[in-house]
matplotlib code that plots the C-alpha trace (Angstrom):
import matplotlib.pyplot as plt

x = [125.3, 122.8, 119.2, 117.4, 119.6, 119.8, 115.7, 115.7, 118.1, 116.5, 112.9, 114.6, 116.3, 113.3, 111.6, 113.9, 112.8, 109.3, 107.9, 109.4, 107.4, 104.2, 104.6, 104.3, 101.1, 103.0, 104.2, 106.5, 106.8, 109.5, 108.3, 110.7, 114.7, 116.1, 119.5, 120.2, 117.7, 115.3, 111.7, 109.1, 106.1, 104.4, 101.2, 98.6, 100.3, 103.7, 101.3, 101.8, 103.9, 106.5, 109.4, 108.7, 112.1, 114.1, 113.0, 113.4, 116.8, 118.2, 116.1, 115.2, 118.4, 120.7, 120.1, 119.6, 123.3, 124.9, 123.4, 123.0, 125.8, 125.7, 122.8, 122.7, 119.5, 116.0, 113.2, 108.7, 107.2, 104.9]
y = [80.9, 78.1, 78.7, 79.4, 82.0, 83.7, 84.4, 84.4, 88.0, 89.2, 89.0, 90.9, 93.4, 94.3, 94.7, 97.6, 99.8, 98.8, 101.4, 104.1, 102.7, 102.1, 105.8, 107.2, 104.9, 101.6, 98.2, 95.4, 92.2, 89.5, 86.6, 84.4, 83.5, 82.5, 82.3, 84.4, 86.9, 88.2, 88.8, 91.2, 92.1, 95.8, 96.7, 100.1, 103.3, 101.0, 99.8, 102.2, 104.8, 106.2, 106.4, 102.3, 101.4, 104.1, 102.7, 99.0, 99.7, 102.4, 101.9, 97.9, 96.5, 98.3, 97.8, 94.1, 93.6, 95.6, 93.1, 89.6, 88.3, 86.5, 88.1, 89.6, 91.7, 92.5, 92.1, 92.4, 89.0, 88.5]
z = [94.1, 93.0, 91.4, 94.4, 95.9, 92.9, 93.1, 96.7, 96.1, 92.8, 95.0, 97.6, 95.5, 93.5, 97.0, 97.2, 94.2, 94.2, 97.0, 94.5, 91.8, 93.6, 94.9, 91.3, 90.9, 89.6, 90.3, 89.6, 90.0, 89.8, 87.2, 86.5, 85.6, 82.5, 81.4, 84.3, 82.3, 84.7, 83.7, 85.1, 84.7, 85.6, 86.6, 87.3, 85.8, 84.6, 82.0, 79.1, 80.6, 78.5, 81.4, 81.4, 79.4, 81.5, 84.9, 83.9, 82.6, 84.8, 87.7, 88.1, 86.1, 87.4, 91.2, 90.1, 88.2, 90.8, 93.5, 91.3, 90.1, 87.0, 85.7, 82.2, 81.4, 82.8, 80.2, 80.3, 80.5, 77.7]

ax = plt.figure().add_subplot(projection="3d")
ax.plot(x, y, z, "-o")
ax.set_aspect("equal")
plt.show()
């Protein structure tokens, strides 16, 4: 799977969790690829929640690995 691909599905994939984040007042967004690590950044009630590290991790990440292969993590973009 070549560069483009690879975005194309992690774009797609995160469209797939983002209506559960926007429905508890939140957002993400797909920023960039790097080293197959995939940064994000979060916006509205994302921004300083405390669930933040849970729902990157077992909500964003998770759907992302099991559908991207090759990818290693999900970070924040500074």
């Amino acid at each position: 799977m070549d560069r483009e691909e690879k975005i194309r599905l992690i774009e797609k994939t995160i469209e797939k969790v983002r209506p559960y984040i926007q429905n508890d007042g939140g957002d993400v967004q797909f920023v960039r690829l790097e080293d197959d690590i995939v940064y994000v950044s979060v916006h509205g009630a994302c921004v300083g929640c405390m669930a933040l590290d849970y729902t990157l991790k077992e909500g964003v990440e998770a759907l992302i690995l099991d559908e991207v292969e090759g990818i290693k993590e999900v970070r924040l973009a500074e």
